[in-house]
VEXMI-241319 format. One record per atom (N, C-alpha, C, O): residue in three letters; z, x, y. Coordinates in pm, whole numbers, padded with zeros to 5 digits, always signed. Each point is the difference from the previous one (the first is absolute). Example, Ala and Ser with C-alpha at 12.3 -4.5 7.8 and 13.67 -1.06 7.14 Angstrom:
2
ALA+00780+01319-00569ALA+00000-00089+00119ALA+00000+00090+00120ALA+00066+00104-00002SER-00138-00139+00107SER+00006+00082+00119SER+00073-00077+00109SER+00017+00051+00111
***
This chain:
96
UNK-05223+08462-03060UNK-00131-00051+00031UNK-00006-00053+00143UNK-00090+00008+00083UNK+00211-00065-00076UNK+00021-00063+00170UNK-00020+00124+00124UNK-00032-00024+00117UNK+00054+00127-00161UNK+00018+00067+00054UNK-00137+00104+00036UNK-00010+00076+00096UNK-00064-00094-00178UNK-00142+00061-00030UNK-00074-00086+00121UNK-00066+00045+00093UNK+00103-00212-00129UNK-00078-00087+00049UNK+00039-00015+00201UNK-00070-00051+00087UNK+00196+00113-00075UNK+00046+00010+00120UNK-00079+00176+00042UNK-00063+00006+00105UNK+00067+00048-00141UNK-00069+00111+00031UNK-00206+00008+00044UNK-00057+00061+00091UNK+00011-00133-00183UNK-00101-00001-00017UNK-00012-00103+00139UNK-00097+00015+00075UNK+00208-00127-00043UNK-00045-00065+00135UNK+00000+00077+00120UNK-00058-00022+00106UNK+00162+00153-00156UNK+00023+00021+00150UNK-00078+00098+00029UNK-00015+00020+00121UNK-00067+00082-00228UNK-00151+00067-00004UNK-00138-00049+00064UNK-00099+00053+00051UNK+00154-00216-00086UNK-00160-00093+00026UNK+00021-00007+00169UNK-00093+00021+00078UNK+00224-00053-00036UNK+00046-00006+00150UNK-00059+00132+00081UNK-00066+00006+00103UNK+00105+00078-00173UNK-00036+00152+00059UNK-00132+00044+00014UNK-00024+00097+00072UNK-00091-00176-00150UNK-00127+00036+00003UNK-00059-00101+00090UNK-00095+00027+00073UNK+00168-00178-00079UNK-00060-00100+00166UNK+00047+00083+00078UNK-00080-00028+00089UNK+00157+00128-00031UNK+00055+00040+00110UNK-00080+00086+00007UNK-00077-00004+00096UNK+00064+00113-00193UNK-00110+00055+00009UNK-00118-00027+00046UNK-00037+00063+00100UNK-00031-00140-00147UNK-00113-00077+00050UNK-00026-00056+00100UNK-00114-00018+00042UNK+00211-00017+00007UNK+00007-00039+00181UNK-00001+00085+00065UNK-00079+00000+00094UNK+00156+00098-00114UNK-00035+00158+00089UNK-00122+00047-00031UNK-00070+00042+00091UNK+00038-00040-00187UNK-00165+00091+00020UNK-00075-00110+00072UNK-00059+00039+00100UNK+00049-00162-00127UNK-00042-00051+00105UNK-00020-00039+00096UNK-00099-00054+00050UNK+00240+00093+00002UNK-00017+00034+00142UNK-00001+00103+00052UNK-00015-00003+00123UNK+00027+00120-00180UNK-00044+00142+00033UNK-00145-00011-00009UNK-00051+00059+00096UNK-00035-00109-00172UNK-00114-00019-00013UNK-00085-00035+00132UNK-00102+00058+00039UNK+00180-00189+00034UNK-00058-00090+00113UNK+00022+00149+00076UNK-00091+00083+00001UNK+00227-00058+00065UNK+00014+00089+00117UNK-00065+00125-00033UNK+00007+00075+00097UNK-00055-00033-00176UNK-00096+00095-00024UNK-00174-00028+00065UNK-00084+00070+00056UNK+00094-00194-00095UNK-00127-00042+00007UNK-00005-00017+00161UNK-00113-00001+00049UNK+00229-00014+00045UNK-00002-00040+00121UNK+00034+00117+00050UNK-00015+00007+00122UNK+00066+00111-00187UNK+00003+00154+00027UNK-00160+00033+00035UNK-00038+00005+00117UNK-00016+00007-00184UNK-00159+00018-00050UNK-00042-00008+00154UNK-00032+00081+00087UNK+00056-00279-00103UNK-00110-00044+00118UNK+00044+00062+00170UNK-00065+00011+00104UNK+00204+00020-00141UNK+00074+00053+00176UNK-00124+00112+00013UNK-00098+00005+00073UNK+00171+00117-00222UNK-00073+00158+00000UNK-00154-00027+00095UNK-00017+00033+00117UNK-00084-00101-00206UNK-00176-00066+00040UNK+00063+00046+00141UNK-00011+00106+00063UNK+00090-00237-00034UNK-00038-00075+00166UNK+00074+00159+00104UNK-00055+00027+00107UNK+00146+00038-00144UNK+00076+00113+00089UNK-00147+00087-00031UNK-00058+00029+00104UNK+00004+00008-00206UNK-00105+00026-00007UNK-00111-00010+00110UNK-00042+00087+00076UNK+00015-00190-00088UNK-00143-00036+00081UNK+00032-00015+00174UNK-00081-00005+00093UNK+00227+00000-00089UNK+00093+00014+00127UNK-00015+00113+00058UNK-00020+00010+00121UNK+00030+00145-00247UNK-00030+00130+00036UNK-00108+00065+00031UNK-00011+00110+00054UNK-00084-00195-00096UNK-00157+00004-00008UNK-00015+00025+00143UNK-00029+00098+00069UNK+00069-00268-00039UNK-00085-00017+00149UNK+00103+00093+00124UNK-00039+00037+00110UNK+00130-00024-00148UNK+00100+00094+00147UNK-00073+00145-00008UNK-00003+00083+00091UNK-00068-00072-00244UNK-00039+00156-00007UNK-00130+00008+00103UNK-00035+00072+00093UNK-00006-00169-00152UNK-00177-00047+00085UNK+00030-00018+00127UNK-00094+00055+00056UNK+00195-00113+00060UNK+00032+00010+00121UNK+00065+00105+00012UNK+00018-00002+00122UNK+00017+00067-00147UNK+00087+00161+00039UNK-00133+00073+00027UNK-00016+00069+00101UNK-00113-00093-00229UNK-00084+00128+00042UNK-00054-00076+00096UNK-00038+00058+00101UNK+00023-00194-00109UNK-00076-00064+00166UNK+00034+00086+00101UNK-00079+00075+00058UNK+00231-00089-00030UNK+00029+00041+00136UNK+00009+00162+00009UNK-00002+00064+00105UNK+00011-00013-00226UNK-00026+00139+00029UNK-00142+00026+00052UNK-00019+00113+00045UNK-00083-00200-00045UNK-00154+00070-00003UNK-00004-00056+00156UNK-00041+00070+00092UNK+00082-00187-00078UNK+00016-00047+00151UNK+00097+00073+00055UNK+00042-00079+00085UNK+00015+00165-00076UNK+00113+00128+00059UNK-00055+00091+00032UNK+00011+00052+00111UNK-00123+00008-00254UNK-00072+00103+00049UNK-00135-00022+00059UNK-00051+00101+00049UNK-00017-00210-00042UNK-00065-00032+00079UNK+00033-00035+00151UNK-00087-00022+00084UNK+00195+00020-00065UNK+00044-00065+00173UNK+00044+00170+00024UNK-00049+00039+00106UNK+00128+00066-00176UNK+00041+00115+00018UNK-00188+00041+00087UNK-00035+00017+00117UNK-00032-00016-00237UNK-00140+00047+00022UNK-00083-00058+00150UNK-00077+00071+00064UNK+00103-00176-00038UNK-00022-00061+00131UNK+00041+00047+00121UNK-00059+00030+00104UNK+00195-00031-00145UNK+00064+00093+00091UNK+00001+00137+00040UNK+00033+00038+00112UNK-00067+00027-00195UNK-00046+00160-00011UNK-00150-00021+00075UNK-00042+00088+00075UNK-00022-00190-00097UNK-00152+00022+00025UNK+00037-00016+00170UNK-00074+00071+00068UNK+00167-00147+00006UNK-00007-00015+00131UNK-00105-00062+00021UNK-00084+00051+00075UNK+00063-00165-00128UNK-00142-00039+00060UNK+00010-00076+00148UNK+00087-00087+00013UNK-00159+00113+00081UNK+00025-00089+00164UNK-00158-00072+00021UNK-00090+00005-00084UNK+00083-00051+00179UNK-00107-00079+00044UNK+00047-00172-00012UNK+00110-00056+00000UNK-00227+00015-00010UNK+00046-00144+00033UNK+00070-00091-00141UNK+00078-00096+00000UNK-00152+00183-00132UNK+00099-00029-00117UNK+00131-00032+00031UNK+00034-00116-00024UNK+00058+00202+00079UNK+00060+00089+00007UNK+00118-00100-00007UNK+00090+00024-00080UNK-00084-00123+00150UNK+00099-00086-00015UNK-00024-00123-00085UNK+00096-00078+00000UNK-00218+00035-00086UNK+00003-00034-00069UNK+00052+00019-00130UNK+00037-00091-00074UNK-00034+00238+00042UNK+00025+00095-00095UNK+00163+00005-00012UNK+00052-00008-00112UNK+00039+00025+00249UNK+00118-00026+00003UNK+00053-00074+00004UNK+00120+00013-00021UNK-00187-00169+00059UNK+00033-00121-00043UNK+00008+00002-00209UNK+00092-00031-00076UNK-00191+00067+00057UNK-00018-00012-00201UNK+00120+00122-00041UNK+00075-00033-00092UNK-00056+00147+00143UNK+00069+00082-00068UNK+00156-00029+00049UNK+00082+00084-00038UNK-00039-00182+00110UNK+00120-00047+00022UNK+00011-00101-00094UNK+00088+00033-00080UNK-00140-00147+00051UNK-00012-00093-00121UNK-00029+00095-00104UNK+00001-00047-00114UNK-00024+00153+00124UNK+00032+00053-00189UNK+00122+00108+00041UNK+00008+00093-00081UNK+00059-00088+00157UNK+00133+00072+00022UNK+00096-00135-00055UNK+00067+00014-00102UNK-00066-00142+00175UNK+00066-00093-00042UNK-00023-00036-00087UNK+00094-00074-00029UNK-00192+00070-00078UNK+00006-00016-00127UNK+00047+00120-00082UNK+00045-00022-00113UNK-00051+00126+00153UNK+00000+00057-00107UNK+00223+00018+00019UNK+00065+00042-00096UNK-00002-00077+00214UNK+00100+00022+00039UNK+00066-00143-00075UNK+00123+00003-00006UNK-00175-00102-00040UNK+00048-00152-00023UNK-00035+00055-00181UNK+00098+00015-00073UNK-00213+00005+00028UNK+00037+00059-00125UNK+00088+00065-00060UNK+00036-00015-00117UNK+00007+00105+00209UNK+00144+00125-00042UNK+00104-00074+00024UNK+00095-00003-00078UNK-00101-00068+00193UNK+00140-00111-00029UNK-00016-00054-00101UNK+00075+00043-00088UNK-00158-00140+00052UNK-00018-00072-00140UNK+00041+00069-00168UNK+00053-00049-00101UNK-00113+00194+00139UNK+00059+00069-00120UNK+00139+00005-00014UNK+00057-00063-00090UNK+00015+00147+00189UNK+00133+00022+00016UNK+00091-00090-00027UNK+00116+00034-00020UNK-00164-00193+00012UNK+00071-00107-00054UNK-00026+00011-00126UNK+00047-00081-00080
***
């Protein structure tokens, strides 16, 4: 009987142990979850600046093709140098 009663403790041991692991597989799951969301919504917005600077690429390409001169002319290359350096500080930013 002692022996039933030593068994049956060390069953009851095995199911608290149990129970602590699912519960903490439970938490880091739950903090799995919230990473996935956030790398998520991380991928979102790099996707949404990638096509930024692609449309500002082919818009400054298009500028440039157009040759436009006159008195614009260096206004225009003042703005399409600030979207060369942005769009050149973004691609660094990715590459990290």
């Amino acid at each position: 009987m002692e022996e039933n009663n030593a068994r049956i403790a060390q069953i009851k041991q095995e199911i608290k142990s149990l129970v602590s692991r699912y519960s903490k597989l439970r938490q880091e799951h739950g903090a799995l979850l919230e990473k996935n969301a956030e790398l998520a919504r991380l991928l979102t917005e790099r996707d949404k600046k990638i096509e930024d600077i692609q449309n500002k690429n082919i818009n400054l390409q298009l500028s440039r093709a157009l040759g436009k001169s006159g008195t614009g002319e260096t206004d225009l290359k003042h703005r399409l140098d600030e979207y060369i350096l942005e769009i050149e500080a973004a691609i660094a930013h990715l590459k990290d």
